[in-house]
C-alpha positions, 0 to 999 in steps of 0.5 A, spaced: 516 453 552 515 460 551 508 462 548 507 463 540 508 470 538 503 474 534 507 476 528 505 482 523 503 480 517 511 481 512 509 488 509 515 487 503 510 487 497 506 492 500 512 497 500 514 494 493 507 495 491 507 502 493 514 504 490 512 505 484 509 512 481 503 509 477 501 505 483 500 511 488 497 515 483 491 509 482 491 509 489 490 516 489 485 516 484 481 511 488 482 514 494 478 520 491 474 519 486 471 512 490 470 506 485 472 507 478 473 502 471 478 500 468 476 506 463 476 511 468 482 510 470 485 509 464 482 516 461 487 522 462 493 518 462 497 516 457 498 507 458 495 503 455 488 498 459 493 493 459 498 497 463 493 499 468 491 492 468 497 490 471 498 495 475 492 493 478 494 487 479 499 488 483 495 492 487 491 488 488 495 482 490 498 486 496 491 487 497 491 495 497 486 495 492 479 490 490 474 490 484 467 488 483 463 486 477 458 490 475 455 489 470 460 487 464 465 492 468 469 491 473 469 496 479 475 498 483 476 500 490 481 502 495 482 497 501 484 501 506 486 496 511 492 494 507 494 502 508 493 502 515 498 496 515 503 500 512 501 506 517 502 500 524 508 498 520 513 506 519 509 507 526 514 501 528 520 503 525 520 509 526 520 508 534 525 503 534 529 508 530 528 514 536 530 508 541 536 506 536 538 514 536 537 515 544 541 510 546 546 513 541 546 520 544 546 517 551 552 512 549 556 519 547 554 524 552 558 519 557 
């Protein structure tokens, strides 16, 4: 019996939380300004609290962002991890695409 492969984790729901153009801008913000309220968030834009609400909410399930409690607000913060995660996972695909297209351009030069 061979020994257990060490799997990474399935990285579907952070590429689905990242395929949306409101969540990358959050995620901007956040990873520029640092730790911001639901109201800092929400000013300058046009949606509405409970539509960045739930924006967050994704995000935070795919675990691309944090909140804390301080005070009566909650605080939200960029979780780099879950970004390097993504980063490790386009590394790898693109490495499996460069040895794909080589042993196609060694197929055809036979």
């Amino acid at each position: 019996m061979s020994p257990a492969r060490h799997r990474a984790p399935d990285p579907t729901p952070l590429f689905a939380a990242l395929g949306d153009p409101t969540r990358l801008a959050l995620l901007r913000r956040l990873s520029s300004d640092g730790f911001l309220s639901l109201t800092d968030l929400t000013e300058g834009t046009r949606m509405s609290r409970q539509a960045i609400t739930k924006h967050l909410g994704v995000l935070a399930r795919a675990g691309l962002v944090e909140s804390a409690r301080q005070g009566r607000e909650r605080l939200w913060m960029l979780a780099p991890g879950r970004i390097a995660e993504a980063r490790h996972a386009l590394e790898q695909i693109s490495r499996e695409w460069d040895d794909a297209l080589g042993r196609l351009r060694a197929l055809v030069e036979r």
